[in-house]
Structure formats: C-alpha cells, structure tokens
GUPAKE-174437 format. One record per residue: residue in three letters; x, y, z of N, C-alpha, C, O, CB in turn. Coordinates in Angstrom, 3 decimals, decimal comma, padded with zeros to 6 digits. Glycine has a CB too. Layout:
<pts>
drenvo / nc1 / nc2 / nc3 / cac1 / cac2 / cac3 / cc1 / cc2 / cc3 / oc1 / oc2 / oc3 / cbc1 / cbc2 / cbc3
ALA / X / Y / Z / X / Y / Z / X / Y / Z / X / Y / Z / X / Y / Z .
...
</pts>
This chain:
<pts>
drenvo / nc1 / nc2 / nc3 / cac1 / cac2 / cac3 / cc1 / cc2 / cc3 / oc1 / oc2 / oc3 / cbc1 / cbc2 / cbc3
UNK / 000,856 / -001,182 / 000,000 / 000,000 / 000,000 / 000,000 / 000,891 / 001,231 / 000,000 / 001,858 / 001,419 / 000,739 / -000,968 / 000,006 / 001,228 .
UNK / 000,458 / 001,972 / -000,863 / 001,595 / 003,333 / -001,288 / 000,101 / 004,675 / -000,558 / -001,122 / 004,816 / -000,583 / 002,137 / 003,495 / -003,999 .
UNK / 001,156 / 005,239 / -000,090 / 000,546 / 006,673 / 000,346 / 000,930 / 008,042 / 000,105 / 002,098 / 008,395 / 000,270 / 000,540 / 006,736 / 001,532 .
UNK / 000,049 / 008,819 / -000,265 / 000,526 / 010,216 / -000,596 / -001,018 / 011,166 / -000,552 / -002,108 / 011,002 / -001,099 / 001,412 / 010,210 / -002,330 .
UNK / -000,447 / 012,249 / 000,426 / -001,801 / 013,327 / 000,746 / -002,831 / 012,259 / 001,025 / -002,606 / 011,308 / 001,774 / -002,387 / 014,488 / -000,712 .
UNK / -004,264 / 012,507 / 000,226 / -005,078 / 011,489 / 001,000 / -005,458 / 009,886 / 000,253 / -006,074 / 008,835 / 000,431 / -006,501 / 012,303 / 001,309 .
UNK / -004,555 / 010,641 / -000,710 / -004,496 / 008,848 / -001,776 / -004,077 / 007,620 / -001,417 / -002,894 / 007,369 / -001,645 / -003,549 / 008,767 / -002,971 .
UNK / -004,584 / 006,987 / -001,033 / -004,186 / 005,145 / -000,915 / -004,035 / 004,392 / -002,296 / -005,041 / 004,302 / -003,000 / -005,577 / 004,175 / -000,089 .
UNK / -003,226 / 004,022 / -002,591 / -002,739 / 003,111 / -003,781 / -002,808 / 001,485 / -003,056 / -002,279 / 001,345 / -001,954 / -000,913 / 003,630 / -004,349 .
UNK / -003,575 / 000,115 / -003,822 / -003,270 / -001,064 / -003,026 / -002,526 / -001,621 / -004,553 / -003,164 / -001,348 / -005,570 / -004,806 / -002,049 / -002,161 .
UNK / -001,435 / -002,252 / -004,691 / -001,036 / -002,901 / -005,889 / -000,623 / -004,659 / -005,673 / 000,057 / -005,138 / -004,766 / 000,278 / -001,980 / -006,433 .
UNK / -001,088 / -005,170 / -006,482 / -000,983 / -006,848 / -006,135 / -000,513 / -007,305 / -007,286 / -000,742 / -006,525 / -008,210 / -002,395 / -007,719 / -005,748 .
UNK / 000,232 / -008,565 / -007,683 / 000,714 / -009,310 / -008,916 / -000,135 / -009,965 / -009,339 / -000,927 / -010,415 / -008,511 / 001,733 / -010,108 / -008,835 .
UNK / -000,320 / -010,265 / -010,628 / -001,457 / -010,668 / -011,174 / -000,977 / -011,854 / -011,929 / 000,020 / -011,738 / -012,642 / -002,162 / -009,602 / -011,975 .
UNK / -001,659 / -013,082 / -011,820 / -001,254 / -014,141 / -013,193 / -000,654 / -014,095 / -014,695 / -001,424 / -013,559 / -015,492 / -002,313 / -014,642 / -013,541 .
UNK / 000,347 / -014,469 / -015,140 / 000,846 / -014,151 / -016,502 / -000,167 / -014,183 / -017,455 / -000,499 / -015,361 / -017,590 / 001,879 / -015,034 / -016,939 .
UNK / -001,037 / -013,212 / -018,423 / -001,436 / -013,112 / -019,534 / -002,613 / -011,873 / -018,836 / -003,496 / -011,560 / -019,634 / -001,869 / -014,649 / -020,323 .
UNK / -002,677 / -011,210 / -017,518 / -003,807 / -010,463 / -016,975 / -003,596 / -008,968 / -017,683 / -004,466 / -008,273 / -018,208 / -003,782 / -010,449 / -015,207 .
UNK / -002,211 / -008,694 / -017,539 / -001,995 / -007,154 / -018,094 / -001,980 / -006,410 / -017,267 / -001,471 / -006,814 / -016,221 / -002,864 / -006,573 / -018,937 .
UNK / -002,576 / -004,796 / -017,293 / -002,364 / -003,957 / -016,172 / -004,162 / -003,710 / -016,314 / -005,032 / -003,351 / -017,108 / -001,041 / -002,457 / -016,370 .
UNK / -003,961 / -004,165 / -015,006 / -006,113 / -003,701 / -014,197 / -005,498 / -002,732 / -012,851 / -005,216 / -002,863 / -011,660 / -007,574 / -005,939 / -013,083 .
UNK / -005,508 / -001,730 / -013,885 / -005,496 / -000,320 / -013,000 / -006,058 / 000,689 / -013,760 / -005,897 / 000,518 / -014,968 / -004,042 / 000,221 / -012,556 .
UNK / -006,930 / 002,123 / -013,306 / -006,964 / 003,123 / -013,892 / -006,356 / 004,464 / -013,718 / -005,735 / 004,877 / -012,739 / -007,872 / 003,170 / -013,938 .
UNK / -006,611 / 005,029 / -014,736 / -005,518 / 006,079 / -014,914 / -004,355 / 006,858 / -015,119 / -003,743 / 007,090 / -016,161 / -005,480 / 006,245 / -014,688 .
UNK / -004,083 / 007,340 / -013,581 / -002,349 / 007,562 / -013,575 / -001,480 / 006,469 / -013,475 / -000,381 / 006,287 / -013,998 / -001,851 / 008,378 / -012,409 .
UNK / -002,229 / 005,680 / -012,623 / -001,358 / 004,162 / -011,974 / -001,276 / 003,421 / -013,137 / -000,278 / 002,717 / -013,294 / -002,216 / 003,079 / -010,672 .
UNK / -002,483 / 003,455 / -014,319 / -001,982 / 002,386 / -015,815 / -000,684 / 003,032 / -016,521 / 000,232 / 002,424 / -017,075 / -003,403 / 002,355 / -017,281 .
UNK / -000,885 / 004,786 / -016,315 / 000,611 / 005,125 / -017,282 / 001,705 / 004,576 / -016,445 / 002,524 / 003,856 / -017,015 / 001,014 / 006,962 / -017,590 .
UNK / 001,821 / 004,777 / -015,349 / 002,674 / 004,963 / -014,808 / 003,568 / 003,195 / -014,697 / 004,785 / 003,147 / -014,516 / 002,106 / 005,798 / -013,586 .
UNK / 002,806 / 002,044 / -014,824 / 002,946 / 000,636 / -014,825 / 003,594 / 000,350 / -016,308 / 004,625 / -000,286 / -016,525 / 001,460 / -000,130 / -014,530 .
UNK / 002,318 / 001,279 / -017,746 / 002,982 / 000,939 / -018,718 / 004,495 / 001,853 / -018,754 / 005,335 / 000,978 / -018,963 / 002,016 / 001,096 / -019,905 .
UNK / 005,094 / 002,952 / -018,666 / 006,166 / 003,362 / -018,362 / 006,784 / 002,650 / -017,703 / 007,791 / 002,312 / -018,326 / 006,157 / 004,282 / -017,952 .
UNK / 006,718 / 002,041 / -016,365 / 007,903 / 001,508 / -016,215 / 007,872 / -000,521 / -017,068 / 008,540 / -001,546 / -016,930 / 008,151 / 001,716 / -014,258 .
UNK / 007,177 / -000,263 / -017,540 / 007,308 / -002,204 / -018,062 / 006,637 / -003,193 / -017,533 / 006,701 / -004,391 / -017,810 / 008,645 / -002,936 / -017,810 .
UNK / 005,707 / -002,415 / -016,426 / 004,965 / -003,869 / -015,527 / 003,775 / -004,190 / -016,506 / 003,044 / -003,405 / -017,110 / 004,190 / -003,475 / -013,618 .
UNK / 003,788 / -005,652 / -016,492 / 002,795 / -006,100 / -017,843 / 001,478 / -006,849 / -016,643 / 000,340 / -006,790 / -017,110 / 003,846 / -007,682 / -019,348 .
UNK / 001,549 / -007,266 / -015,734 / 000,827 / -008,161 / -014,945 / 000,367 / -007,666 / -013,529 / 000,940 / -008,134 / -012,545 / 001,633 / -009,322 / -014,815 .
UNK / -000,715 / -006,671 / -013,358 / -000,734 / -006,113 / -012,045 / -002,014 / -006,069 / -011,889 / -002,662 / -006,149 / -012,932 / -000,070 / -004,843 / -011,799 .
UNK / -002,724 / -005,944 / -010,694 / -003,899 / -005,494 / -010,322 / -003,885 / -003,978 / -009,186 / -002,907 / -003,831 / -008,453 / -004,543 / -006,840 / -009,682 .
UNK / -004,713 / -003,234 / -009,162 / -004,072 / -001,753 / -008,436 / -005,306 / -001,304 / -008,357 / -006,022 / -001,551 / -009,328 / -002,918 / -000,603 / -009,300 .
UNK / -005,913 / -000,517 / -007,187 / -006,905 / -000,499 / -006,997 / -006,345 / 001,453 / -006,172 / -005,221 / 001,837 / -005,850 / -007,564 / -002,083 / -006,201 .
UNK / -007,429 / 002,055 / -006,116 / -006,832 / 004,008 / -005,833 / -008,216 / 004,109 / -004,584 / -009,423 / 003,901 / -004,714 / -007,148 / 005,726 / -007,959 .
UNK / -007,611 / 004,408 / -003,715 / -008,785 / 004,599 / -002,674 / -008,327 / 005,783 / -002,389 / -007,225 / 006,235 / -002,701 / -009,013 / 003,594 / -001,376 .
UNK / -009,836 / 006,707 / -001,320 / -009,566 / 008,007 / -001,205 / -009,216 / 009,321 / -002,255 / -009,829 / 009,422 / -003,318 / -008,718 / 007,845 / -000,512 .
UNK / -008,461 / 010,038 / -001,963 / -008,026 / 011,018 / -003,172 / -007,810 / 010,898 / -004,888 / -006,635 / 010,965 / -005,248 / -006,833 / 011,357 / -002,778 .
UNK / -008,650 / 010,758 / -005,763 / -008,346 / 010,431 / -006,852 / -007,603 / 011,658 / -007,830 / -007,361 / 011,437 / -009,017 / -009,541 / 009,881 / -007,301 .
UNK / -007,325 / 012,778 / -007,269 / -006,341 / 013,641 / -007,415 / -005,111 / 012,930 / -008,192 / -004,484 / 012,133 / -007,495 / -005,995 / 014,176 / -006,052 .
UNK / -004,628 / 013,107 / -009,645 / -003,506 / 012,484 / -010,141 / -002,348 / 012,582 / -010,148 / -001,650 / 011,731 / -010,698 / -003,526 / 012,406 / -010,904 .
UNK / -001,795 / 013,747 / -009,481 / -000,593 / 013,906 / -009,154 / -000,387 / 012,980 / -007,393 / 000,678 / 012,368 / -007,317 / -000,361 / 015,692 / -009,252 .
UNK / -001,214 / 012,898 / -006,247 / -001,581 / 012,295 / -005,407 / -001,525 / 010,945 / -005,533 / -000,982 / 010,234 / -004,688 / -002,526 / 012,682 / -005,170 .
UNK / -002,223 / 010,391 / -006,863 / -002,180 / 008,869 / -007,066 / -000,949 / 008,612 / -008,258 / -001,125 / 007,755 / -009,124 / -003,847 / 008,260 / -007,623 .
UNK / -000,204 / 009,100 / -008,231 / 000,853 / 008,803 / -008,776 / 002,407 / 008,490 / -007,556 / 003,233 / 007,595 / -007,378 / 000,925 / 010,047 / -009,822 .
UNK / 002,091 / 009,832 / -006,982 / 002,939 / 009,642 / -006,044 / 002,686 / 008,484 / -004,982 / 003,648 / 007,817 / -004,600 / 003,044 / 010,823 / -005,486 .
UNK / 001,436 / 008,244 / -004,512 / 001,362 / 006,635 / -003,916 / 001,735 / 005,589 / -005,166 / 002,313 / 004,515 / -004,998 / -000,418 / 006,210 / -003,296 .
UNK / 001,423 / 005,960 / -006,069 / 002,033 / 004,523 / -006,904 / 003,355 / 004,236 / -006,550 / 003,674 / 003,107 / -006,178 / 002,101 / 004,632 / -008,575 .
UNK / 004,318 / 005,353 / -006,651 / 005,360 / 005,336 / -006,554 / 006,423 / 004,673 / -005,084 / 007,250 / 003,811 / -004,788 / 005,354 / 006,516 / -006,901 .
UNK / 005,543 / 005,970 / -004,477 / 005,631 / 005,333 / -003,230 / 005,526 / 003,785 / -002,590 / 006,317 / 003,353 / -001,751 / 004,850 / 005,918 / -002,749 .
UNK / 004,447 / 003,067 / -003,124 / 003,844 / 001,473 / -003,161 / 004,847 / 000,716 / -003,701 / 005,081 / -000,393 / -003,221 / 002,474 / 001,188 / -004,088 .
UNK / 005,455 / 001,127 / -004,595 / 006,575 / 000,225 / -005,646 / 007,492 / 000,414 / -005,021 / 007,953 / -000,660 / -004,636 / 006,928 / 000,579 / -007,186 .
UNK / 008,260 / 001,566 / -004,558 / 009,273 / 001,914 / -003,631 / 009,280 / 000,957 / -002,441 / 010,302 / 000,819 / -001,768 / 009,087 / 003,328 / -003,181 .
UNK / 008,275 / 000,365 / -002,202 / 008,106 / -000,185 / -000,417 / 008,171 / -001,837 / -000,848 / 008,006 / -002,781 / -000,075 / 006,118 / 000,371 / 000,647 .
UNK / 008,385 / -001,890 / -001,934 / 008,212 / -003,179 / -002,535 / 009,176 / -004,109 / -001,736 / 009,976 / -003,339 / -001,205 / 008,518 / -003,151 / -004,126 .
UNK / 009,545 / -005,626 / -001,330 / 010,616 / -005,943 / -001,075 / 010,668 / -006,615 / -002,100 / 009,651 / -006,785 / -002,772 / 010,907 / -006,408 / 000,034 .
UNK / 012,395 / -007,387 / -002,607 / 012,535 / -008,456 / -003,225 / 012,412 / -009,627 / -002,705 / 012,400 / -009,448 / -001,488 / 013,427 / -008,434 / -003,685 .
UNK / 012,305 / -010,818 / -002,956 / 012,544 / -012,373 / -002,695 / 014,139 / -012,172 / -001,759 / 014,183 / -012,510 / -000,576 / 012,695 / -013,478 / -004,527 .
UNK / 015,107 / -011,715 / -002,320 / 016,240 / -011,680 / -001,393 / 015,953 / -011,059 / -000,053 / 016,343 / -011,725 / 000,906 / 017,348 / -010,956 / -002,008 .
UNK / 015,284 / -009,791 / 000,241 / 015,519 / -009,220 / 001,503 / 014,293 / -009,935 / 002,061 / 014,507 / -010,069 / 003,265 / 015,604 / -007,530 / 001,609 .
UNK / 012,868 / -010,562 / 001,683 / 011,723 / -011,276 / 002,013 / 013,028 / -012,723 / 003,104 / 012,974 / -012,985 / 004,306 / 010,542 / -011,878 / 000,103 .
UNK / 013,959 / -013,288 / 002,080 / 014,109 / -014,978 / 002,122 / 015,373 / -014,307 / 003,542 / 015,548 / -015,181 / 004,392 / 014,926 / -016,207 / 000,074 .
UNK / 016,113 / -013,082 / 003,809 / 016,911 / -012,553 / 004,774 / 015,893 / -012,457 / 005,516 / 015,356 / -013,555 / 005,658 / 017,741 / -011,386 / 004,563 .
UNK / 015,401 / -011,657 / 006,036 / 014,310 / -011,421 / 007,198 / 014,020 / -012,935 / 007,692 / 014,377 / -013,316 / 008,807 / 012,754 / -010,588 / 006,588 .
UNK / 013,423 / -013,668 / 006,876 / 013,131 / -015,356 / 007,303 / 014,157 / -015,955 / 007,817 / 014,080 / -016,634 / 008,841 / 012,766 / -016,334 / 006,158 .
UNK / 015,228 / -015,763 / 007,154 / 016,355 / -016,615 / 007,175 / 015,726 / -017,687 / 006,930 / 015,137 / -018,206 / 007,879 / 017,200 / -016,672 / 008,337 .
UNK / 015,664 / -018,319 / 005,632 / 015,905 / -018,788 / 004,699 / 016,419 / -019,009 / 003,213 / 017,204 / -018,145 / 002,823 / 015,477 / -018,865 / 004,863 .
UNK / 016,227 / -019,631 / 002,665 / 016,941 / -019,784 / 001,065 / 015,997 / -018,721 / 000,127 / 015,007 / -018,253 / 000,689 / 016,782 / -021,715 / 000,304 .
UNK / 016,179 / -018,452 / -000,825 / 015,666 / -017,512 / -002,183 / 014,550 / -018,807 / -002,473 / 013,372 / -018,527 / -002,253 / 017,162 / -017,074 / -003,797 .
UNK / 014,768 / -019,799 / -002,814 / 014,777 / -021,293 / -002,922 / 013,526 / -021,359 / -002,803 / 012,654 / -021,129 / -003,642 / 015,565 / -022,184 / -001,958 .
UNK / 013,402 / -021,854 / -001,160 / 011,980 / -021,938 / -000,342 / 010,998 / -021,011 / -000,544 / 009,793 / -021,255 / -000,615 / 012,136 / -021,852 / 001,048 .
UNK / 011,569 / -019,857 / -000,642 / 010,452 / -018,481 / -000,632 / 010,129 / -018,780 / -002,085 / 008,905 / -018,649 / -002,074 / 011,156 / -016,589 / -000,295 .
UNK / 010,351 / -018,993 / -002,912 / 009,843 / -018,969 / -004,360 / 009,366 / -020,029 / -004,420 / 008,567 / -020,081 / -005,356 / 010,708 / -018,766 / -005,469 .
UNK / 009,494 / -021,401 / -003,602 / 008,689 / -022,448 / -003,982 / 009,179 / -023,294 / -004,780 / 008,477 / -024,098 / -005,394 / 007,666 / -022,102 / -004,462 .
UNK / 010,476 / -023,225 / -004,881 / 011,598 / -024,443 / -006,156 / 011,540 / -024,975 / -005,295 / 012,079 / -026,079 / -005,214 / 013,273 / -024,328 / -006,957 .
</pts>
C-alpha cells in the first residue's frame, strides 16, 4: 500500500497473460515503467498527481525475494517455492 496526501494506492501481482487492471495515472505509470501483470486499486483522493505519487511510493516499499528470504532466514529457494 503506497501513500501520498489522502491517496491510498493497493497494488498486487497478477497471473501471466492479466496485463495492467489499473486506472488512470497508476496504468501510465505501470505501462512506463514495463509492468505487464498487475492489479491496483486508488482509494480516497483520486487527485492524479496524489495517485501517482502513492504509486510510486507502493513500488518503492516493494521488497525483493532476497531481503523477504533474509528477514526469514531462509533460502531464495523456499520463498519462491523451487
């Protein structure tokens, strides 16, 4: 969940062939950076400079599989399910 002023951004991964199910700023902003598979939903402020900056913000807060499988202490491995 990305935040900015009174905008809530929620963004989730979506199954390979879904595309981007978001509207608006959050679809440019997904097709700009290359994300092909997302679901994103804009609560509160629909202001577009507001819901951009939670997009941003949301992606920013993202973790990877590496710092997810550190925190656990476990393998990359396990966390992905190989």
């Amino acid at each position: 969940i990305g935040r900015h002023g009174a905008a809530k951004v929620l963004i989730q991964p979506a199954s390979d062939g879904t595309g981007i199910i978001a509207g608006g700023p959050m679809r440019a902003v997904f097709e700009v950076m290359g994300v092909q598979n997302v679901l994103a939903k804009c609560f509160g402020s629909t202001n577009p400079y507001n819901v951009v900056r939670a997009t941003l913000n949301a992606l920013s807060a993202m973790n990877t599989p590496a710092e997810v499988a550190a925190k656990r202490g476990k393998s990359v491995a396990e966390i992905m399910g190989q």
